[in-house]
N, C-alpha and C positions, 0 to 999 in steps of 0.2 A: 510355772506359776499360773494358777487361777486368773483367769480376766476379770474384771471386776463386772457385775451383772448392770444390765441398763435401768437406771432408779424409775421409780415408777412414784408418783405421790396421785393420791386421788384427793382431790378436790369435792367442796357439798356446798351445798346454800343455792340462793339467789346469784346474779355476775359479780357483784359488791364482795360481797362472802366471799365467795372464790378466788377471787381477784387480791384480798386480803391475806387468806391462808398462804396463797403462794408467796405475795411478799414479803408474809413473817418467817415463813420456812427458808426461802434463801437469803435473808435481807443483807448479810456479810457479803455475800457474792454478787448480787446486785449493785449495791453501793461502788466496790469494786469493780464492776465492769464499766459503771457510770464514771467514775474518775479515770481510767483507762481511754475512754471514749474523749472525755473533757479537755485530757494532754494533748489526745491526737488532731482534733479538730481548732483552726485558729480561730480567735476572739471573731474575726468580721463576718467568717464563716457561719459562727453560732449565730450571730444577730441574722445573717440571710435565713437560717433554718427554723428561727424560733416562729420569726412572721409566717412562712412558710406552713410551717407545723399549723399554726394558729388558724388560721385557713380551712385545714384539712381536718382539724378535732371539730370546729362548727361542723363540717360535713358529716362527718360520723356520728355527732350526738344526733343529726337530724335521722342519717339513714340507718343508723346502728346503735341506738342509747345503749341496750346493753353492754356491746363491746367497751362502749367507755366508759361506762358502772365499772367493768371488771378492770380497766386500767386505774382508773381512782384505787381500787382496791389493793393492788401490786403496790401501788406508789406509796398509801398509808400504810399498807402492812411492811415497805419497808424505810420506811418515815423518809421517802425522797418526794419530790416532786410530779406530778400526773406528766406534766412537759419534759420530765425527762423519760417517763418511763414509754412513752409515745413516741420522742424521737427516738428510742434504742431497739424499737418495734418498725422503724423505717428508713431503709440504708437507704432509700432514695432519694430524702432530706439533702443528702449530703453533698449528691451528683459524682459521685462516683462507684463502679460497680462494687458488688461484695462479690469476692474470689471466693461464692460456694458452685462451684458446675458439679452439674446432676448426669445419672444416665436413669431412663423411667420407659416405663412401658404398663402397656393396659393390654389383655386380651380377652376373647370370651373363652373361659376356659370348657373343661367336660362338666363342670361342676359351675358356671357362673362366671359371673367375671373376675379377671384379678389384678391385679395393679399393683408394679413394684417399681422401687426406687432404688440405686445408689447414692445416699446424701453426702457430698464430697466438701472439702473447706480445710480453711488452713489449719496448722499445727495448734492442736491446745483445744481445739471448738469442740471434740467430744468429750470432755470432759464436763462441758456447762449443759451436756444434755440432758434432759429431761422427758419420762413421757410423763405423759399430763392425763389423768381421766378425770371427766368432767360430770359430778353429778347435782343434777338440777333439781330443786322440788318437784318435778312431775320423772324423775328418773333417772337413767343414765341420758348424759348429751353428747357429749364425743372424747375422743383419745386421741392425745399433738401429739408431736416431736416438739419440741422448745428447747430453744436456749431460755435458759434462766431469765426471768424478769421480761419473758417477751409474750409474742400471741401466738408463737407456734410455727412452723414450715411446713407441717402435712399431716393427716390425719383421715379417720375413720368417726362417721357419727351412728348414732343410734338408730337414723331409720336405714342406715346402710351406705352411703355416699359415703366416696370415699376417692382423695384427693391428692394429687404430687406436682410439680411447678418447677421446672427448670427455667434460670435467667437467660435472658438472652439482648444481643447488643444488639437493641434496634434505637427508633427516638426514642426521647424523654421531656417528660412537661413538669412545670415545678409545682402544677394545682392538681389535686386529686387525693385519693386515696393511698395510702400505700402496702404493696402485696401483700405481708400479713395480715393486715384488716380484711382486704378480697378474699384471702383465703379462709378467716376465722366467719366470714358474712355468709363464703358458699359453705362451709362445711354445717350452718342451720339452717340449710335446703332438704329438702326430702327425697332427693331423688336426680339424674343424671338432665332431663330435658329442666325443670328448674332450676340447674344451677349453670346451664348455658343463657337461659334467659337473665338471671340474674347478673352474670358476665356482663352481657352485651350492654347492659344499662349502666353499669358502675363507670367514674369517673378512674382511669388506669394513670401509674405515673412512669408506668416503662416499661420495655417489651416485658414478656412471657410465654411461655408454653406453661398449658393445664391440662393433664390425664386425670381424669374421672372415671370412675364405675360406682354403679348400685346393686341392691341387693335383688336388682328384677334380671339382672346381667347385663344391664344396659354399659357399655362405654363408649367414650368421649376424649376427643384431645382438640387443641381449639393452641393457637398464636395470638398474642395479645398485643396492638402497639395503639400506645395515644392517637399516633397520624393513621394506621392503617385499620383499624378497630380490630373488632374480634372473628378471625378466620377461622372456622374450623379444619381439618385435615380429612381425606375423604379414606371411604372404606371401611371395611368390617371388623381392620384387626390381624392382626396384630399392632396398636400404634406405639411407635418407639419413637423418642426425643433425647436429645444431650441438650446441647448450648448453640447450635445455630439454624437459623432458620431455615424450613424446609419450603413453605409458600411464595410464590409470586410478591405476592402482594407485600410482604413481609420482608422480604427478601431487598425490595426497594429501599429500603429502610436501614437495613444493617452495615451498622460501623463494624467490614469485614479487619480493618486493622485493629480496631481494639477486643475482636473476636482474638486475633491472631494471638494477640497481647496476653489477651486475660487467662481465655483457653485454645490452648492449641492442642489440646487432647481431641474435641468434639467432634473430628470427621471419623478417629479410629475407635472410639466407644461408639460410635454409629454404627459403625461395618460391622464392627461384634456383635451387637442387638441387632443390623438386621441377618445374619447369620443364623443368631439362635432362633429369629419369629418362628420359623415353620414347624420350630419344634417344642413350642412354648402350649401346655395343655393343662396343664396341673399345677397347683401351688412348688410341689418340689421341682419342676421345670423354673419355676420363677425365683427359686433360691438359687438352683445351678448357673442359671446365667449370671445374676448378679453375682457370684462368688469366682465367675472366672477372672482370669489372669493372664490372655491370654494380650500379647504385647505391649504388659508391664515395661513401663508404670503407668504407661499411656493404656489400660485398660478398663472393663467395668469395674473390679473390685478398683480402684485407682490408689497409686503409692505417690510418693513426693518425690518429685523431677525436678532440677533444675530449671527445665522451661517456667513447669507451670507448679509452684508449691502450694496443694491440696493433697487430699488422702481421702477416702471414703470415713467417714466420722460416723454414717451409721447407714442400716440397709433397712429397709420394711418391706413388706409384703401384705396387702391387704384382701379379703378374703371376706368380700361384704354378703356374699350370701350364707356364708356358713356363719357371720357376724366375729370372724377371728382376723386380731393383726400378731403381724408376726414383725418383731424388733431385733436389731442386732446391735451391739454398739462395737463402733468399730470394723474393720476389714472383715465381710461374712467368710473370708477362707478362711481365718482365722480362729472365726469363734463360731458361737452354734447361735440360730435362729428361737427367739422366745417366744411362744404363741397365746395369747390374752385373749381370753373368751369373752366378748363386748356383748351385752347383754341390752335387749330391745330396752323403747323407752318405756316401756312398763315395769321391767326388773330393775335390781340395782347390786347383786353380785356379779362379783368380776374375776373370772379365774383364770390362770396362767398355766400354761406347761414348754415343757420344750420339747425340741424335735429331736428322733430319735438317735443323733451323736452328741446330743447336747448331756452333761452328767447334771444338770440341773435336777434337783427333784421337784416332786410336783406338791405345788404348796394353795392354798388359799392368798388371793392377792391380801388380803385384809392382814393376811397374820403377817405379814414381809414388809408393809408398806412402815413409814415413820410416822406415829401420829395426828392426823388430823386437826391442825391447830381451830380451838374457838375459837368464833365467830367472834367480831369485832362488834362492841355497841355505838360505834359510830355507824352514820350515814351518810351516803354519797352527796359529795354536795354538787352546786351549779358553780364550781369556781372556773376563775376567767385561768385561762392556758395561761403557765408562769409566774401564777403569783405566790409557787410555794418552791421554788426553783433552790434546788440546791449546789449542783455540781454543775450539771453547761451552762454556767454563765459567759455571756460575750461582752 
């Protein structure tokens, strides 16, 4: 049987617009993931994360109106609340980790740099995946991975930056931002040394690793923790990351027993990536490794173990010089890699093919995608966090 293709919806407008379309288009599934969330978390809990949240949306309208234009816009387009659609955008609300561990890698390739990921997570989470392209009045703005009704995990923008974040168990602080917001804030950077400066200023609420490249070939990987700030990692590259920390500094910091706990994969998806660096040169070098298997289940492509129950849920490859991401949903030994031609911020076509085992044919993204919902004649308002609360109530 056919694997079902990774959905692709494109996005138009202003953040509001966009923000809208998307929560009209999944708003059955949203809503549903919101009551899913509202069973799991107890009443005392919610009242700690609303104040919480409340906190950190003033912080974002100040540093990022638009991200929270386009969150108003998810929440109206799926008649929930902006406060829930903001907490379901940050599992660090919660204080407990999200069981997604990564294996990622940036190198400078023959061609530019390239940066790939294996996006790992429990049973059910690729099915709510999404890519997301992003087209703004002035053009293309960038291409996520998302879970439905959120801001995304990783992506590729229009001047070429291009972005991947494995979790990682260091401290944690209840004030700031949360990852997805850092990640939607660098992915409207221009380039690889701006979105390290933009790192080091942001308010973090828990460890991280961030691989970066641009479309000049520039890359980047950098450790992120509240108490230890922002470390870069040194050298030219190959840089590889899973789920535990590689720095000194960093390293001070890490809860190695809830390391053990959450993933106990990340020392043997390490040794595999660094195995494969020397040999890592070409975009189909950066498919080969992520699609290895090599001691499953404990490996890159990753299956679900007893120890640790996750699965690779989906793979990318991004390709900022050539302006091409490559998607896969699901295990890439599996399936075949999709390749989306992301078009500078001047164009605003977007075309798709796959790679050469994939039987996909080659289509226009336009004619594949689901229609484009209008634009909403509402406007973003200045509402206070919670006062249109539907489902986390505590």
């Amino acid at each position: 049987m056919a694997r079902a293709p990774f959905p692709v919806v494109v996005l138009q407008g202003a953040p509001y617009e966009r923000g809208h379309q998307h929560g009209t288009a999944f708003q059955r599934d949203i809503v549903s993931d919101l009551d899913r969330l509202a069973r799991s978390v107890p009443a005392r809990v919610l009242v700690r994360t609303r104040r919480e949240a409340g906190a950190s949306w003033r912080t974002l309208n100040l540093l990022a109106p638009a991200i929270a234009a386009e969150i108003e816009g998810i929440a109206d387009g799926a008649h929930c609340a902006a406060e829930d659609i903001f907490l379901n955008s940050g599992f660090e609300f919660f204080g407990e980790p999200a069981p997604t561990g990564c294996s990622a890698f940036a190198f400078k390739g023959e061609r530019g740099a390239v940066v790939g990921q294996n996006w790992d997570a429990p049973h059910g989470a690729k099915s709510g995946l999404v890519l997301f392209v992003h087209l703004d009045p002035d053009g293309f703005q960038l291409a996520t991975v998302a879970s439905r009704g959120t801001l995304g995990w990783l992506g590729q923008n229009g001047h070429g930056l291009c972005l991947t974040t494995n979790d990682l168990m260091l401290d944690t602080r209840t004030a700031g931002l949360p990852s997805q917001v850092v990640r939607r804030m660098v992915l409207s950077e221009p380039d690889v040394p701006s979105a390290l400066r933009l790192l080091h200023r942001l308010p973090h609420m828990g460890g991280r690793s961030y691989l970066l490249g641009d479309a000049s070939g520039r890359i980047a990987a950098v450790e992120v923790s509240p108490a230890a700030g922002v470390k870069a990692l040194a050298g030219a590259g190959p840089l590889i990351h899973t789920n535990h920390a590689l720095l000194s500094e960093t390293k001070a910091v890490e809860n190695r027993a809830l390391l053990q706990q959450i993933y106990p994969s990340t020392y043997d998806r390490y040794a595999s990536l660094a195995g494969a660096a020397g040999s890592m040169r070409y975009v189909a070098d950066a498919k080969r490794v992520l699609r290895d298997r090599t001691g499953a289940p404990n490996a890159v492509a990753k299956s679900f173990s007893r120890e640790e129950a996750t699965e690779t849920a989906c793979s990318i490859v991004c390709d900022p010089t050539a302006g091409v991401i490559h998607v896969c949903l699901g295990l890439p030994c599996a399936g075949a890699f999709v390749a989306h031609g992301l078009p500078a911020r001047d164009r605003v076509s977007v075309r798709r093919h796959s790679d050469p085992t994939s039987p996909v044919v080659r289509a226009d993204i336009q004619q594949t995608l689901p229609q484009v919902h209008s634009r909403s004649p509402r406007n973003p308002r200045d509402a206070q966090l919670g006062s249109r609360s539907r489902f986390l109530r505590g």
